[in-house]
N, C-alpha and C positions, 0 to 999 in steps of 0.2 A: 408750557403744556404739561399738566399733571398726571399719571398715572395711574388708575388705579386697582391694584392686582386683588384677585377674588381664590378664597383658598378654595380649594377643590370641596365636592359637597362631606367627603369622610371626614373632611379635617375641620367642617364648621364646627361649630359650639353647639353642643346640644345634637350632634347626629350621633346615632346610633348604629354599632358595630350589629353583623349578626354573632348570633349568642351560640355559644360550639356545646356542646353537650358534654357531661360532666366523664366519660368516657373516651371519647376524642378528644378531647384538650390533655387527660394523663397517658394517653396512647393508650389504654386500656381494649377490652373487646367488649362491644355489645350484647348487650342480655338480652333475650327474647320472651316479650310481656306473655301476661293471661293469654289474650286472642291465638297469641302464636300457639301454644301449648295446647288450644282444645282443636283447632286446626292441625294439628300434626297428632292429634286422638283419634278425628274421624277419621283421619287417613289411614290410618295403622288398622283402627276395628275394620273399616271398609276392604283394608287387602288381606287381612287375615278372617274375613265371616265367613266366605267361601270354604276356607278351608276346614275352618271349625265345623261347619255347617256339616261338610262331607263327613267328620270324624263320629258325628252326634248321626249321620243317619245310619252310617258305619253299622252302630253300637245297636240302634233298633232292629223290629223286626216289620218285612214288609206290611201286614195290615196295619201297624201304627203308622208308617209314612204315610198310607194312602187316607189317614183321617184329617180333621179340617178342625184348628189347626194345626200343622205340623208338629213335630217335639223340636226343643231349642233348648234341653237337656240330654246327658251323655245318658243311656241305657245299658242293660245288663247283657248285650250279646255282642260285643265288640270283639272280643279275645275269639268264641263260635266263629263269628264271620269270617273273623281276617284267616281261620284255620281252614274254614272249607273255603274261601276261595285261594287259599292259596294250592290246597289242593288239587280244586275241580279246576284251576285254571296251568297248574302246572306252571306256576311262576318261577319256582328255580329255574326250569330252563329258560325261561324267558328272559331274566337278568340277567344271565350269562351271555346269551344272544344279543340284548341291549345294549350292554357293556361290551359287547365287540366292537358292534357296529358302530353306535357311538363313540368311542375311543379311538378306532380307527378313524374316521371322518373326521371329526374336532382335528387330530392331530395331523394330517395329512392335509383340513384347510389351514390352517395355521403355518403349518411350513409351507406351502404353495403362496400362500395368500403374502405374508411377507416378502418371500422374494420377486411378486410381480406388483408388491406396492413398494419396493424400494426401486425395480427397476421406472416404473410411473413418477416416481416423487421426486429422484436424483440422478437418471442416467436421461441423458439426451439421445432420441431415435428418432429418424424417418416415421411420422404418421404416431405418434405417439398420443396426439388429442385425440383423433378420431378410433385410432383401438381405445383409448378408454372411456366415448362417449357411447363404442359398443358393448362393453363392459357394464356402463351403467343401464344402457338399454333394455340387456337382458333381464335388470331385476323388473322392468315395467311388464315382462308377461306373464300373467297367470301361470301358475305351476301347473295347472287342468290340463292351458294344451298338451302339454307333452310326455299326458300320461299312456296315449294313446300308443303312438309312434314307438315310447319308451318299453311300452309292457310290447307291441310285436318285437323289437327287436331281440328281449329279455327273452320272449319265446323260443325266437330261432337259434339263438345260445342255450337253449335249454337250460338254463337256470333259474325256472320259477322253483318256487318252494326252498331255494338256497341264499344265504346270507348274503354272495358278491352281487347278487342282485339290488341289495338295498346299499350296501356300501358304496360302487365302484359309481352310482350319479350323486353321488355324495360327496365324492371325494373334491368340489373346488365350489366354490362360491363367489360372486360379482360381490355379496355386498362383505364380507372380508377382504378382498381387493379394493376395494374404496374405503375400507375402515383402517385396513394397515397404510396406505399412500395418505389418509388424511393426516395421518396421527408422526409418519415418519418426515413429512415436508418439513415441520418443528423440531419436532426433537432428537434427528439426525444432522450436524452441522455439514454444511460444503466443505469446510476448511479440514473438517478429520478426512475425512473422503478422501480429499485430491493429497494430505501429510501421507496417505495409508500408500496411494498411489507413487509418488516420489520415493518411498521405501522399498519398491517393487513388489506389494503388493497384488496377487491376481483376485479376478472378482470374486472369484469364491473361498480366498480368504479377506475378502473385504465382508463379505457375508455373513462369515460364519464369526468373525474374531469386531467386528464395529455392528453388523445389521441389528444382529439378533440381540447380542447385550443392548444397546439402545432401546430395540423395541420391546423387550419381556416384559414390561406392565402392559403394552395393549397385546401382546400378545398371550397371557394369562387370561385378560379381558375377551378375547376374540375366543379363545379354546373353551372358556367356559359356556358362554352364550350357544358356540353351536355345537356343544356335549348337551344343554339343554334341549335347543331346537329337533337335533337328531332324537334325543330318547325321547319325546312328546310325537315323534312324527308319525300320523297313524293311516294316510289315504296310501301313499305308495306300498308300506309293507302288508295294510290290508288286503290290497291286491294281487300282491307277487307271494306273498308267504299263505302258511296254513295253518291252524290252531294245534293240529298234530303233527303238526314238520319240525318247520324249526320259528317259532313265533316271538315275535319284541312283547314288549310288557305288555304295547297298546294294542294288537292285535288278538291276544290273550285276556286282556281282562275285556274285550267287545264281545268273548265266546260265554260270557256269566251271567248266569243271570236268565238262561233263554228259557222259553216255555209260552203257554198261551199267557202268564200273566209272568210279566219280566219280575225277576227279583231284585228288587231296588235296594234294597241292604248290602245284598251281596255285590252288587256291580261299586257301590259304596265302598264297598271294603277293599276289593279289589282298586279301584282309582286312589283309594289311599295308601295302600302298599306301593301303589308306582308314582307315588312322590315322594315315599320317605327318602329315596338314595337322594332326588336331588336336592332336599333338603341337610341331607347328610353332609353331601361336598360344598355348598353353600355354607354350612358351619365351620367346617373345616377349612375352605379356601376363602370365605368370605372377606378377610378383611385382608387378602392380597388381591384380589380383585375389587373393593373398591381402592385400596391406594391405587393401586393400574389405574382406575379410572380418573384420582384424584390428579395424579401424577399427568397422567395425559391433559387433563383441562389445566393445569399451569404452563406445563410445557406450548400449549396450544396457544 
């Protein structure tokens, strides 16, 4: 009885291998064709027309906005505008203001928020899913309901028209507590943990000397997002603050511009002075906040 063996089908004659690309075969990196290139054009003109858009109404004067169509050219009163509203709106104080509040909050969730996303992510507790399925819960409710509740209580403290009013429900965040425990499950080992512990280690030098160094790329990440979210916030401080108290940038530039016919230039101008800071620390912190981010999506 004879035998007869059948080579597999790669190894017949005449089959063909797949073909590797002249890149991956010398370990090289991929180049990104035409398509790619006008696809990350539209994107870039698309996130910065808005802004441009602002700067060029900035520059006009309100009857030229209101003509059909618009200007999509810089005009000659840009340096006028941004002078009277920075005036009429009283912006230095309001930067000052901004820059509290903001800075306090960023930094106070950032330190909160890590230490109750390393206690979620690495320490074992009684009920520990369900506190943080109520954690997550919280971000599901609209921030409306509890402008109500929030601004009687503001009242009975007597601190409308003052800064702790804006800071002090600022000060903690659900969704930085799910950003710092996603990010520390990875990129904290068990095994340093439990070494730090055997050295007699207490938690709050486990904290301060393993948490923090570990986590300072998402925590860069996390400090800058809600330093943005804080200075953009403008229904809570419109409500507790006053144009002539102590007003945020957005509360101040909403006061520009009023009259039977709004002045659209000037509210322009004003909306572009209260982006240039955060464009400023975006220049300057940018590229530690995306490695943060880089570094988080390896580590993840």
């Amino acid at each position: 009885m004879t035998t007869t063996l059948t080579k597999p089908p790669a190894e017949e004659a005449g089959a063909k291998r797949p073909r590797r690309s002249r890149a991956a075969r010398a370990g090289g990196q991929l180049h990104a064709g035409p398509i790619a290139y006008v696809v990350l054009a539209l994107f870039t003109v698309g996130s910065l027309f808005p802004l441009v858009w602002t700067a060029i109404a900035a520059s006009r004067d309100n009857q030229r906005l209101a003509q059909t169509p618009p200007p999509f050219w810089f005009g000659s009163n840009l340096m006028d505008n941004l002078e009277t509203a920075w005036t009429d709106a009283n912006l230095g104080e309001a930067f000052l203001n901004t820059t509290i509040v903001a800075g306090i909050s960023a930094a106070t969730i950032v330190f909160l928020s890590t230490i109750a996303g390393f206690a979620f992510a690495k320490l074992r507790f009684r009920g520990r899913g369900a506190l943080m399925l109520i954690v997550i819960g919280t971000m599901m409710v609209p921030p409306q309901l509890s402008v109500i509740p929030l601004y009687m209580l503001v009242a009975e403290l007597d601190w409308t028209d003052q800064l702790q009013a804006v800071i002090l429900p600022s000060l903690v965040s659900a969704f930085g507590v799910f950003f710092m425990r996603q990010y520390l499950i990875s990129a904290l080992p068990d095994e340093l943990i439990e070494a730090a512990r055997v050295d007699g280690a207490s938690s709050w030098r486990v904290i301060w000397h393993i948490v923090f160094p570990a986590a300072r790329p998402a925590m860069a990440v996390l400090g800058m997002l809600m330093f943005v979210q804080t200075w953009n916030d403008f229904l809570w401080p419109f409500l507790v603050l006053t144009q002539t108290g102590n007003p945020t940038v957005q509360v101040a530039v909403a006061g520009l511009g009023r009259g039977y016919t709004p002045d659209q230039s000037l509210i322009m101008a004003g909306a572009l002075l209260g982006t240039l800071p955060l464009l400023l620390v975006f220049a300057i912190f940018g590229k530690q906040i995306v490695g943060g981010i880089m570094q988080g999506a390896v580590k993840g």
